[in-house]
KEBA-645714 format. One line per field, with one value per residue (C-alpha): chain; x, y, z. Coordinates in pm, 1 decimal, padded with zeros to 6 digits, always signed. Layout:
# residues N
nudo: [A | ...]
px: [X | ...]
py: [Y | ...]
pz: [Z | ...]
//
This chain:
# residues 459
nudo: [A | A | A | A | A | A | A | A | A | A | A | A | A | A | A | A | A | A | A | A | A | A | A | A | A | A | A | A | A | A | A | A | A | A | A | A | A | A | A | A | A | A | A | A | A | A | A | A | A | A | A | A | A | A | A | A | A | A | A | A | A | A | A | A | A | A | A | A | A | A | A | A | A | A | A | A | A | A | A | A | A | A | A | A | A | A | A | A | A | A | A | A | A | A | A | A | A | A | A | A | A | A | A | A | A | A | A | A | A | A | A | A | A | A | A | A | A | A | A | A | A | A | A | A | A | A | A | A | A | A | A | A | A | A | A | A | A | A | A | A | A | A | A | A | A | A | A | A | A | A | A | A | A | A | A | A | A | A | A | A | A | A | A | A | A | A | A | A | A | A | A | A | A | A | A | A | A | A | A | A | A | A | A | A | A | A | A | A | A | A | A | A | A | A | A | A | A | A | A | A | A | A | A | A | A | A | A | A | A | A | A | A | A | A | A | A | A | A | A | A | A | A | A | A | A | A | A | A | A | A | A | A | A | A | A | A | A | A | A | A | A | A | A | A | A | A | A | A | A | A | A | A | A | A | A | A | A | A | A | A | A | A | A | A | A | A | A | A | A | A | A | A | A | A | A | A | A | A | A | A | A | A | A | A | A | A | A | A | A | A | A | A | A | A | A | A | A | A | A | A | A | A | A | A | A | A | A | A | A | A | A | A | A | A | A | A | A | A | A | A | A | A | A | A | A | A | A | A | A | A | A | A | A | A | A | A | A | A | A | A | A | A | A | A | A | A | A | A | A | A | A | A | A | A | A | A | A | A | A | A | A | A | A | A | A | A | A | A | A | A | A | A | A | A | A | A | A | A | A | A | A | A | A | A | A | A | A | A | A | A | A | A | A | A | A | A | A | A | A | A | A | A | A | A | A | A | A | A | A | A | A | A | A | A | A | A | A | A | A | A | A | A | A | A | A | A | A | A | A | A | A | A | A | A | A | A | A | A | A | A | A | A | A | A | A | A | A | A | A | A | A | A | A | A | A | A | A | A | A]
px: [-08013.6 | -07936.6 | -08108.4 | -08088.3 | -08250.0 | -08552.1 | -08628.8 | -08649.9 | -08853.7 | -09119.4 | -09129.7 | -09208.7 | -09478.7 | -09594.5 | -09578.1 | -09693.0 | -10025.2 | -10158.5 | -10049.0 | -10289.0 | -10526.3 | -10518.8 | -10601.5 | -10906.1 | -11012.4 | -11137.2 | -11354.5 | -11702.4 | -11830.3 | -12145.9 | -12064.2 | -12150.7 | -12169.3 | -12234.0 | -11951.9 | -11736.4 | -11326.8 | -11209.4 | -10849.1 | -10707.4 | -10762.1 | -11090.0 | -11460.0 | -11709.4 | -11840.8 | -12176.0 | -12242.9 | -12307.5 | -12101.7 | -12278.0 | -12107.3 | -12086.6 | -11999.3 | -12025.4 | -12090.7 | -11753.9 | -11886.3 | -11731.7 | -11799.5 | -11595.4 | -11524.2 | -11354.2 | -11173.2 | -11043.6 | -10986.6 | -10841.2 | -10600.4 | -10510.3 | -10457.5 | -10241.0 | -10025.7 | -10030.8 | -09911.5 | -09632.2 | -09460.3 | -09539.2 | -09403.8 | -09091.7 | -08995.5 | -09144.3 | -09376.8 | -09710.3 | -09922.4 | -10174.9 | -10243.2 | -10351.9 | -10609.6 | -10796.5 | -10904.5 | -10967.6 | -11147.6 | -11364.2 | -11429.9 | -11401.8 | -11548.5 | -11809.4 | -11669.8 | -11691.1 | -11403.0 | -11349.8 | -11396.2 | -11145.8 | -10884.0 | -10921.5 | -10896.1 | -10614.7 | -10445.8 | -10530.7 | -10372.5 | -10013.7 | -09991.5 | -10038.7 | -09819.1 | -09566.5 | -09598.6 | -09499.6 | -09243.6 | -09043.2 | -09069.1 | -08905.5 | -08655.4 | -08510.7 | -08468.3 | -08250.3 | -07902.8 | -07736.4 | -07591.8 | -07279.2 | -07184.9 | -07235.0 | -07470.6 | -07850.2 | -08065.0 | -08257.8 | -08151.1 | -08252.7 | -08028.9 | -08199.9 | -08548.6 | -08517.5 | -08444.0 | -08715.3 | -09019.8 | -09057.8 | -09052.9 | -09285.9 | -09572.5 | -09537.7 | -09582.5 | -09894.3 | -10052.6 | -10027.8 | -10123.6 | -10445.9 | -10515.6 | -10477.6 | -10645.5 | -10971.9 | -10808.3 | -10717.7 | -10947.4 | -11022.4 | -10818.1 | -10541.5 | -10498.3 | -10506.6 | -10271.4 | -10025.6 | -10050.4 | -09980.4 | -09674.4 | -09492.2 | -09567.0 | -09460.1 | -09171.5 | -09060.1 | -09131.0 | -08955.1 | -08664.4 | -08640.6 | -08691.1 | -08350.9 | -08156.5 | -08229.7 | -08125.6 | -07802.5 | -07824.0 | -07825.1 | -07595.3 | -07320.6 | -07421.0 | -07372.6 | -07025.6 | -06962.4 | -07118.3 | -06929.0 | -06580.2 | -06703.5 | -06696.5 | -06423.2 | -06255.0 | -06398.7 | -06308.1 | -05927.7 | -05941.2 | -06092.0 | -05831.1 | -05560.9 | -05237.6 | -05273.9 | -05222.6 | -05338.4 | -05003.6 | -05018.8 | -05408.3 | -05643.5 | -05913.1 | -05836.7 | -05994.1 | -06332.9 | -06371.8 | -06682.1 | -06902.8 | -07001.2 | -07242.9 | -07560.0 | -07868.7 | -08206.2 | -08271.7 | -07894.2 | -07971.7 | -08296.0 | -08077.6 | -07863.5 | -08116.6 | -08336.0 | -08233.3 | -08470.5 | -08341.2 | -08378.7 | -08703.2 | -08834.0 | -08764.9 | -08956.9 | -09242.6 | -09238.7 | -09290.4 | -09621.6 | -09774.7 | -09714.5 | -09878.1 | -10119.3 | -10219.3 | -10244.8 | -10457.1 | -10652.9 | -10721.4 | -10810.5 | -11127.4 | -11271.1 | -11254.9 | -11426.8 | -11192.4 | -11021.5 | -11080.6 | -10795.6 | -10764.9 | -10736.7 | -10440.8 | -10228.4 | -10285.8 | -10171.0 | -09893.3 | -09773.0 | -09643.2 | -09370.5 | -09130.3 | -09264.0 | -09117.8 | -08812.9 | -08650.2 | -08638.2 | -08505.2 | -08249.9 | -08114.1 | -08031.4 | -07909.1 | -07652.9 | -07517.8 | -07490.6 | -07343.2 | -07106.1 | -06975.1 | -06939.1 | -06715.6 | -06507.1 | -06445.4 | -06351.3 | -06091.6 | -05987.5 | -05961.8 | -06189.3 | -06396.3 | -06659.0 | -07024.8 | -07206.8 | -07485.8 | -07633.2 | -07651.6 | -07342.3 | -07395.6 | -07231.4 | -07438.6 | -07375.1 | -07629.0 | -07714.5 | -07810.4 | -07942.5 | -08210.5 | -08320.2 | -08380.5 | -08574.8 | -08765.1 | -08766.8 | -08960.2 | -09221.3 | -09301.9 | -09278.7 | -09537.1 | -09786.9 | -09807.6 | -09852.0 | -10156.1 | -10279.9 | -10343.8 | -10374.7 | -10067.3 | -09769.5 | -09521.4 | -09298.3 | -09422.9 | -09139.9 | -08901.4 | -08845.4 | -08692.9 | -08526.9 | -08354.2 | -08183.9 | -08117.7 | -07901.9 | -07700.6 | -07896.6 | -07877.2 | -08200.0 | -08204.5 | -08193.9 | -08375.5 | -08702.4 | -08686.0 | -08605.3 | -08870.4 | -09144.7 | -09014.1 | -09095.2 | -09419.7 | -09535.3 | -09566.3 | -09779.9 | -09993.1 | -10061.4 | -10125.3 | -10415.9 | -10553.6 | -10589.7 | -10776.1 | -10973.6 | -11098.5 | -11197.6 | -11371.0 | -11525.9 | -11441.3 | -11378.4 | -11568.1 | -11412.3 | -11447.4 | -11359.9 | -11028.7 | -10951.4 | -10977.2 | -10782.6 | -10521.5 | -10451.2 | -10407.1 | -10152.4 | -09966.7 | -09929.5 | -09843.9 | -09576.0 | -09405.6 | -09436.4 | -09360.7 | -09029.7 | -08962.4 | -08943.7 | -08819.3 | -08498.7 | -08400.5 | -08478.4 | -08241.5 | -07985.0 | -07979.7 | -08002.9 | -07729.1 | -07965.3 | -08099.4 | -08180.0 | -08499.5 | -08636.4 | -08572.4 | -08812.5 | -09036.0 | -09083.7 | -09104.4 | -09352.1 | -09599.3 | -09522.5 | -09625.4 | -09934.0 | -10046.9 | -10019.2 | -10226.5 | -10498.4 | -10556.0 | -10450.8 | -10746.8 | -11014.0 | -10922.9 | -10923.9 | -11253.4 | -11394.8 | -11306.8 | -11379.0 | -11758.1 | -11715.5 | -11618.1 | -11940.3 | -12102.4 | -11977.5 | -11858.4 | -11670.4 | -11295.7 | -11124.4 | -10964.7 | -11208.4 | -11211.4 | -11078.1 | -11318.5 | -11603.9 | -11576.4]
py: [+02016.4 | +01956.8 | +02045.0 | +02452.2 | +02373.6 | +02124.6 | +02359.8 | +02663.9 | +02460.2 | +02385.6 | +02715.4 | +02878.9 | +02608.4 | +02703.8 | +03081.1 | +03116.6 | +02904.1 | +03109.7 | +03440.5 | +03325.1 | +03265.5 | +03618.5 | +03725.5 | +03513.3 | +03575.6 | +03925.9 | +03843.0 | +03813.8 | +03450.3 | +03285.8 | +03171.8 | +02872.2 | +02902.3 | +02534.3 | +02424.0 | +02201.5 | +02137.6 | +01841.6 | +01772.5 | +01596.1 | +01875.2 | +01792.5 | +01855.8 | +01643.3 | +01538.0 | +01651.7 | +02010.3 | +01886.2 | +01685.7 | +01349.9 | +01037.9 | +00753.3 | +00427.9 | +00112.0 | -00214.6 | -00459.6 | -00749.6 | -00958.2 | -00768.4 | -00624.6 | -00283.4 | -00477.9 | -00690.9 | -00399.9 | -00180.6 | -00511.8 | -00517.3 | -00144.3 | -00158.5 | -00383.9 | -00305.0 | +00084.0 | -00035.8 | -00250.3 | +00006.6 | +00285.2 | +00143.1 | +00044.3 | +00400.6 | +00562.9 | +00727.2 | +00534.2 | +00543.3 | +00776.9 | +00957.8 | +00642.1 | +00521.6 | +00831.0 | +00865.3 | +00447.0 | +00468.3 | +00763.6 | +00671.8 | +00295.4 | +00203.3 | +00492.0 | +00650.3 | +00994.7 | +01197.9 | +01261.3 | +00902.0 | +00788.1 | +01002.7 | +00809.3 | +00469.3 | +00596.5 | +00665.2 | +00367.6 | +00148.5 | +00318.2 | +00322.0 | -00063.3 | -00114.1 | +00090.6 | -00091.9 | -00414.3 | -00240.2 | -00136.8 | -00449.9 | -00620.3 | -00375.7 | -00445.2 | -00809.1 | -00651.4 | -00573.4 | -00243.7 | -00312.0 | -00133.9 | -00062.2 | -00209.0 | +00047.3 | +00023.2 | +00001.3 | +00235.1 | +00610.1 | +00693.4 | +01037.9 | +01154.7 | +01020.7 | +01281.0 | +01576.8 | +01501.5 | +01330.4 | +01648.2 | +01909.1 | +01659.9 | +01618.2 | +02025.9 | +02063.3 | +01807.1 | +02004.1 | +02307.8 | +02155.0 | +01974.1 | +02395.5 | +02515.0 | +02219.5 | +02392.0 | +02775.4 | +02667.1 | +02631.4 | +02316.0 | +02452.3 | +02591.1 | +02192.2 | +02061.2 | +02286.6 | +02236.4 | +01816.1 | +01896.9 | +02110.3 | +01967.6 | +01592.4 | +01646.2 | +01807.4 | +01569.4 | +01228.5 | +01384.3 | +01499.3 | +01147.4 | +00981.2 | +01171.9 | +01089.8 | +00701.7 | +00752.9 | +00921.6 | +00579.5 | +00328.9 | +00464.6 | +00504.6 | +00090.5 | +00002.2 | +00130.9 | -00027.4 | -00397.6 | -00362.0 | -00303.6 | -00607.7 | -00832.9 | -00731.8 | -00750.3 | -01164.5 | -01238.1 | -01144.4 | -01310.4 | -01636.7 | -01658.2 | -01959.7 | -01791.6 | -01444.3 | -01199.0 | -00814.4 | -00649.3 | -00286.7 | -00260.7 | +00021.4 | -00215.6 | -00365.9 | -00662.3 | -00751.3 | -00901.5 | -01139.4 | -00973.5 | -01156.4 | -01390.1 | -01306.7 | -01471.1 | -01261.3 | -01204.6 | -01108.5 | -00840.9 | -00721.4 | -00654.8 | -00491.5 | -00269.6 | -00164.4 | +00157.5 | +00155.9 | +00508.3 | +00658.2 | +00484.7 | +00635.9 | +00943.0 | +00916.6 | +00747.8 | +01006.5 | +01269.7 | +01081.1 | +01066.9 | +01473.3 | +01578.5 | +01274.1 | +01445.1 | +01796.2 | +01677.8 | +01493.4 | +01818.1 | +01980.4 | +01796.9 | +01920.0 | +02330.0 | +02519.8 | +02612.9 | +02975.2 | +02945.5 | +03071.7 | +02723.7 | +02629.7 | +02843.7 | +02769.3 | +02387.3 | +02496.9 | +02688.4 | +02396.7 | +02192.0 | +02421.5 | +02343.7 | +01993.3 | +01953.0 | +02231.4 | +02038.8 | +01714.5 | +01888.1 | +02113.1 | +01829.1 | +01650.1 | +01899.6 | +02046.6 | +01698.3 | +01669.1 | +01991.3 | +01914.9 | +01592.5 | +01710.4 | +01976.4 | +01751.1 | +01516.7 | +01783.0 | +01916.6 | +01548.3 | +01513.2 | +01254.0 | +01202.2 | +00971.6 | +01091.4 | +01126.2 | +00956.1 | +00852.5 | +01198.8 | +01292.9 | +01688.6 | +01925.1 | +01963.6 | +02332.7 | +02558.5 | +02644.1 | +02358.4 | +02252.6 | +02497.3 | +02413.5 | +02053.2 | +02207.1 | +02404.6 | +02057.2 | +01900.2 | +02127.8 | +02178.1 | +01794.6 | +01766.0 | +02044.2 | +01906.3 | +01552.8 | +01748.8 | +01906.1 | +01614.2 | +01371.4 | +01171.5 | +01088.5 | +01315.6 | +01089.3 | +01227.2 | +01509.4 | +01276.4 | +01017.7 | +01199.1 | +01506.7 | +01186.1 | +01107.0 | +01453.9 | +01496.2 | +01168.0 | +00885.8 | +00587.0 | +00445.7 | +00099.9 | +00353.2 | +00656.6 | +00432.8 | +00230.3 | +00577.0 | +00764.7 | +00458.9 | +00440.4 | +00805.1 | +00776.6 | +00522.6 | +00804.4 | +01047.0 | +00784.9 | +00620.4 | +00962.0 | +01015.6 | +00712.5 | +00741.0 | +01097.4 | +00969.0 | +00647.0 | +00889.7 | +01113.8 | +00770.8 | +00902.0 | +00532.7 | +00173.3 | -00049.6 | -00359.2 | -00222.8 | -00004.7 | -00385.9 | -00585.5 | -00288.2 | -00288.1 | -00660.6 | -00586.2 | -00336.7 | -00529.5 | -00798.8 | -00579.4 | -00409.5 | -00706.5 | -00910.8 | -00567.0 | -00489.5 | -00859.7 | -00918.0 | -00605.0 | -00611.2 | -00952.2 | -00771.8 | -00545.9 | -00772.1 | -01024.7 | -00714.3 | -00535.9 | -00229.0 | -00019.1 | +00285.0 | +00057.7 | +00169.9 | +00537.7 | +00435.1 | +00299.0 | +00603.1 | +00834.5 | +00630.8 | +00619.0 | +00982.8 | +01033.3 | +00799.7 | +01019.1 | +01355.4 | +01187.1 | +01003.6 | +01318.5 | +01580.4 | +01443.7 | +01402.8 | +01783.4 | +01929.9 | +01800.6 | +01906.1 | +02255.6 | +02259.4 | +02185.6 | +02440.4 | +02748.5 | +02628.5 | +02671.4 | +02970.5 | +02910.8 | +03069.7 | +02990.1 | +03224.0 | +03128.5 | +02975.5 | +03072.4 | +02845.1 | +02986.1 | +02902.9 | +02535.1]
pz: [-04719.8 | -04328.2 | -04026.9 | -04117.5 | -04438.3 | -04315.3 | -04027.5 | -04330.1 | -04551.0 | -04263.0 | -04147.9 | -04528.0 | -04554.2 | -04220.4 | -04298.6 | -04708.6 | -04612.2 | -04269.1 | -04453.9 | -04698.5 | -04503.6 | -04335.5 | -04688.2 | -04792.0 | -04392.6 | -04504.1 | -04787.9 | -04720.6 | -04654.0 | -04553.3 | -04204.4 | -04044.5 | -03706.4 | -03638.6 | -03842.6 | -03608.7 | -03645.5 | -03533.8 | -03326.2 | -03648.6 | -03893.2 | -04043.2 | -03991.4 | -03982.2 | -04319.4 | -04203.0 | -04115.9 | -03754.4 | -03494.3 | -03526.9 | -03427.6 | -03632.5 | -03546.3 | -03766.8 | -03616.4 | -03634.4 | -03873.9 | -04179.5 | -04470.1 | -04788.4 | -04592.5 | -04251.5 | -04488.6 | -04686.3 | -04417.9 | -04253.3 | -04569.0 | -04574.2 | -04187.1 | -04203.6 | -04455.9 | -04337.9 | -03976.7 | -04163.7 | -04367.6 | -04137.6 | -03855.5 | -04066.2 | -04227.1 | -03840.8 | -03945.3 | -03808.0 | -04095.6 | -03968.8 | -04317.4 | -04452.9 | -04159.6 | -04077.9 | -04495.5 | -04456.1 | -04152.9 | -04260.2 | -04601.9 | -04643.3 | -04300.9 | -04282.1 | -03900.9 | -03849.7 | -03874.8 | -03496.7 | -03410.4 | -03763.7 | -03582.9 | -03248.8 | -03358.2 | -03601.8 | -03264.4 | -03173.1 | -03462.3 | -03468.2 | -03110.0 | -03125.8 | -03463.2 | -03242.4 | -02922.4 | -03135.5 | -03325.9 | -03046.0 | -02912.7 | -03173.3 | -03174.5 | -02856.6 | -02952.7 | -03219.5 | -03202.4 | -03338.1 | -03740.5 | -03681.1 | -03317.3 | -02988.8 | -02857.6 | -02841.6 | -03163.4 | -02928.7 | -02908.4 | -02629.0 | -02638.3 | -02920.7 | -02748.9 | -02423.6 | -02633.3 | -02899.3 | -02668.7 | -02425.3 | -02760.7 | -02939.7 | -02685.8 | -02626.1 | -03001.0 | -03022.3 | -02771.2 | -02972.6 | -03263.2 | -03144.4 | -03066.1 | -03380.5 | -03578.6 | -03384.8 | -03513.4 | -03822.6 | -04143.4 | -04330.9 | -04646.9 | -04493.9 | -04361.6 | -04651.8 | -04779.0 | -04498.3 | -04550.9 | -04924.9 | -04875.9 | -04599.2 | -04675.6 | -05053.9 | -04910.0 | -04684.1 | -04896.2 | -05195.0 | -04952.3 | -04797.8 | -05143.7 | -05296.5 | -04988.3 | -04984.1 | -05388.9 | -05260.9 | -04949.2 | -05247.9 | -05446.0 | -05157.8 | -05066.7 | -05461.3 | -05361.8 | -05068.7 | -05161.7 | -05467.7 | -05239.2 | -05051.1 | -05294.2 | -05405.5 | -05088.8 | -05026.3 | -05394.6 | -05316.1 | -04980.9 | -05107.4 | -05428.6 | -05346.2 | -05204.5 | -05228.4 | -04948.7 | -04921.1 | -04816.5 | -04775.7 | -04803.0 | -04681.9 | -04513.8 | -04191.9 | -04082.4 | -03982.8 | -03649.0 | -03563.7 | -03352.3 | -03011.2 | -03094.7 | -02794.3 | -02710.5 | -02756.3 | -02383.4 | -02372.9 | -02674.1 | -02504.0 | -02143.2 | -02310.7 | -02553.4 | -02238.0 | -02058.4 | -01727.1 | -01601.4 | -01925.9 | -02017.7 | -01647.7 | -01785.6 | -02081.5 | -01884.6 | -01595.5 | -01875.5 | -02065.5 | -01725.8 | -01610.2 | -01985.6 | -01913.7 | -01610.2 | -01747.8 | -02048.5 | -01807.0 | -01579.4 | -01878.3 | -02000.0 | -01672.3 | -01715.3 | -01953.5 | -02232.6 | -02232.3 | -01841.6 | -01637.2 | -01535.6 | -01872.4 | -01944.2 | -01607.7 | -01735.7 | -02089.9 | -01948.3 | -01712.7 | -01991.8 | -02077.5 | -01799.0 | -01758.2 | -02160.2 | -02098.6 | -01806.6 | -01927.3 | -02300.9 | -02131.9 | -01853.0 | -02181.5 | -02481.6 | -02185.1 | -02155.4 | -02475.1 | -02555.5 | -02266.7 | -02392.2 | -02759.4 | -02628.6 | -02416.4 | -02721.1 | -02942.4 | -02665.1 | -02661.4 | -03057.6 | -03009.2 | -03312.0 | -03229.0 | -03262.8 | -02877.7 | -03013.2 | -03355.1 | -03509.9 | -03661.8 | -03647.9 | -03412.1 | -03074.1 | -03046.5 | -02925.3 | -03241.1 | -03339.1 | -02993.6 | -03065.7 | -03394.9 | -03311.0 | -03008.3 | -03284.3 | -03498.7 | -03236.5 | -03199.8 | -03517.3 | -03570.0 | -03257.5 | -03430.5 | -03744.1 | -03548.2 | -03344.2 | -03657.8 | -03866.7 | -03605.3 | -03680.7 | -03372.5 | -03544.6 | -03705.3 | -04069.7 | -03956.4 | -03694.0 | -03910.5 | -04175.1 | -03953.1 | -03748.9 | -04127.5 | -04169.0 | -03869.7 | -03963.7 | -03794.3 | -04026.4 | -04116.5 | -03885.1 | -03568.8 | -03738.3 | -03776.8 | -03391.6 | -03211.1 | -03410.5 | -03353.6 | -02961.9 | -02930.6 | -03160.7 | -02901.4 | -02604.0 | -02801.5 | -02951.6 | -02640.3 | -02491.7 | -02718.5 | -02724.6 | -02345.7 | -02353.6 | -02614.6 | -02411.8 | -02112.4 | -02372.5 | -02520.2 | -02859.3 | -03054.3 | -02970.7 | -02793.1 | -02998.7 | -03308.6 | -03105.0 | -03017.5 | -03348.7 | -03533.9 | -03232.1 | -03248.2 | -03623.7 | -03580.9 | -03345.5 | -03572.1 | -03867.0 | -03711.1 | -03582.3 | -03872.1 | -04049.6 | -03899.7 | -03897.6 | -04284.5 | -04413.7 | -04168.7 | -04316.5 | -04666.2 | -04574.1 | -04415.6 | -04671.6 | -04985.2 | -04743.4 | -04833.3 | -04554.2 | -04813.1 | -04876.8 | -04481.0 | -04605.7 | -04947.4 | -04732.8 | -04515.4 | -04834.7 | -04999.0 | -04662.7 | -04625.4 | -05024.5 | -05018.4 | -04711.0 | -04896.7 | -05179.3 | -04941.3 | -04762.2 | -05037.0 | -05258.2 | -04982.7 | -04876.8 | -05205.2 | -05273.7 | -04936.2 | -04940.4 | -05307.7 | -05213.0 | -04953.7 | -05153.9 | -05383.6 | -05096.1 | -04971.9 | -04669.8 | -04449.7 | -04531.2 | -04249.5 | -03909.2 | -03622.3 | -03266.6 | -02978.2 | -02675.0 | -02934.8 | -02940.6]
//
């Protein structure tokens, strides 16, 4: 499908569901002026804004919601993703939070189970070349265009109505899992191949007094055996990593400046608009230098890919990862997940193989979710005790995560099981929150309510 087609299929799921919406906007409906939207799609379960928050005791729920944590953190992490489609319906419904407070401590469990992910991978060396595991190319031009589109998104989850969500997780997380599901078919099927050539290969080397003469495959030199502090040295990037940094704090800042003027204000808007060439510099500084070097190298008939993707950086396609991003980033603000639902599998689209596609995805998942869970804890919108306990889960499960399914895939030679992994946490998402929105706006059309587009200076 490629980048051109991804960016086409979001855009008709975007398009098809808020033209819809236009048209059920005009029927008559029995408003509810109270009703509240929340900033990860969905209202409160209760007419009102009431916050609920369980005490953290040992009980079936925190054991089960222990369980589900855990294992959510573990895959998500792994396919890059984060998992927040699974916690917010567990938190809400297993637990008993509200749905405003679910979507905070979600936040707060990926951005631990990334924290730990990323991590471990820079204690891990790259499978094929001797670059970081880390892209931290393919980080700058995504981050800014992600954070920008989270922003966005967190607005319209307020404009937006409950069913058009629901519809939107529906559409573009079926999409996406069943996209990323074919291509780790096509991923196995190209490794069957190449195992099968491999064992072919050792069983010819290993026969007594034979020698290859005239083959196609050249030798395999042993890679440099290196310590694990050498590995991390060499995986850490401090002037790139700055950058990214120096970015969470100016959209840290700006959200922060926000909570203190009235929405709609004029202050409000210069705060909104401030973002854009906080995001645009960082994004531009880094898709001319990679336009620039992709040019050079094709002048030079050098082949070799600037970084991990193996597309063409023209400015073509410069500009629809731009777009990517911020749709990535909206959908991430609109159903309170970090984005990686759409990163993780645009990264495979553009070429990125799966080891890098999931630690440069959960390295850039790590700034937005840490973003949130900071305005959150200055908006005291989760308890502290239970953001703690379901952290220190998190961090364990993504480690541990990571951990056992790279030596899956090392031992299986089989890293098409990372791109099942992020299709099936993508899939159980769109079920989770598929079902608990079709029943909600189910009960509201029995109800009458109203089912057309909110305002944002009314919240």
């Amino acid at each position: 499908m490629g980048i051109k087609g991804f960016l086409i299929y979001l855009l008709t799921g975007f398009s098809a569901a808020i033209l819809t919406t236009f048209f059920l906007s005009n029927q008559k409906h029995n408003s509810h002026p109270f009703l509240t939207q929340q900033s990860n799609g969905f209202p409160d379960p209760q007419i009102t804004s009431v916050r609920i928050w369980p005490e953290l005791e040992f009980n079936w729920r925190s054991v089960l919601a222990t369980v589900i944590g855990f294992l959510g953190s573990a895959f998500g992490t792994v396919g890059g993703v984060g998992g927040g489609g699974i916690f917010v319906p567990m938190l809400n419904l297993i637990v008993g939070f509200d749905t405003k407070s679910a979507a905070a401590l979600s936040k707060c469990m990926i951005m631990g189970a990334s924290a730990s992910s990323v991590w471990y991978n820079l204690r891990v060396p790259h499978p094929t070349r001797e670059v970081p595991i880390l892209d931290y190319e393919l980080a700058l031009l995504f981050q800014p265009m992600l954070m920008l589109g989270i922003t966005i998104g967190v607005a319209l989850s307020i404009v937006f109505p409950y069913w058009l969500i629901t519809i939107l997780i529906i559409v573009l997380f079926v999409g996406t899992s069943s996209r990323s599901f074919f291509k780790g078919i096509e991923m196995w099927r190209q490794e069957t191949i190449m195992n099968k050539e491999m064992e072919v290969r050792a069983a010819l080397s290993n026969s007594n007094d034979q020698v290859i003469m005239g083959g196609d495959y050249e030798p395999l030199l042993p890679r440099k055996a290196r310590s694990g502090w050498e590995i991390l040295r060499f995986n850490i990037r401090l002037k790139r990593i700055l950058v990214l940094v120096l970015v969470w704090v100016v959209f840290l800042l700006l959200q922060a400046f926000k909570t203190n003027v009235a929405v709609c204000s004029p202050g409000y808007w210069v705060l909104n608009i401030l973002q854009l060439p906080a995001a645009l510099s960082v994004y531009l500084y880094e898709a001319i230098k990679l336009y620039r070097e992709c040019k050079n190298r094709k002048l030079c008939g050098n082949t070799e890919t600037v970084c991990e993707a193996s597309i063409d950086w023209s400015v073509l396609n410069l500009l629809l990862c731009a777009l990517c991003g911020i749709l990535g980033g909206t959908v991430g603000g609109l159903l309170g997940s970090g984005g990686g639902f759409i990163l993780g599998p645009l990264l495979l689209e553009i070429g990125v193989i799966p080891q890098v596609a999931s630690a440069t995805a959960t390295f850039v998942m790590m700034f937005s979710s840490s973003l949130s869970v900071v305005e959150f804890y200055f908006l005291h919108r989760f308890p502290i005790p239970y953001a703690l306990y379901l952290i220190s889960v998190s961090v364990m499960a993504g480690f541990w995560g990571q951990c056992l399914i790279r030596k899956i895939v090392i031992v299986l030679k089989r890293a098409s099981l990372i791109v099942f992994i992020l299709s099936a946490v993508i899939f159980a998402s769109a079920v989770t929150m598929g079902i608990i929105g079709v029943e909600k706006s189910i009960s509201m059309i029995k109800q009458h309510e109203y089912m057309g587009f909110l305002s944002l200076c009314d919240e």
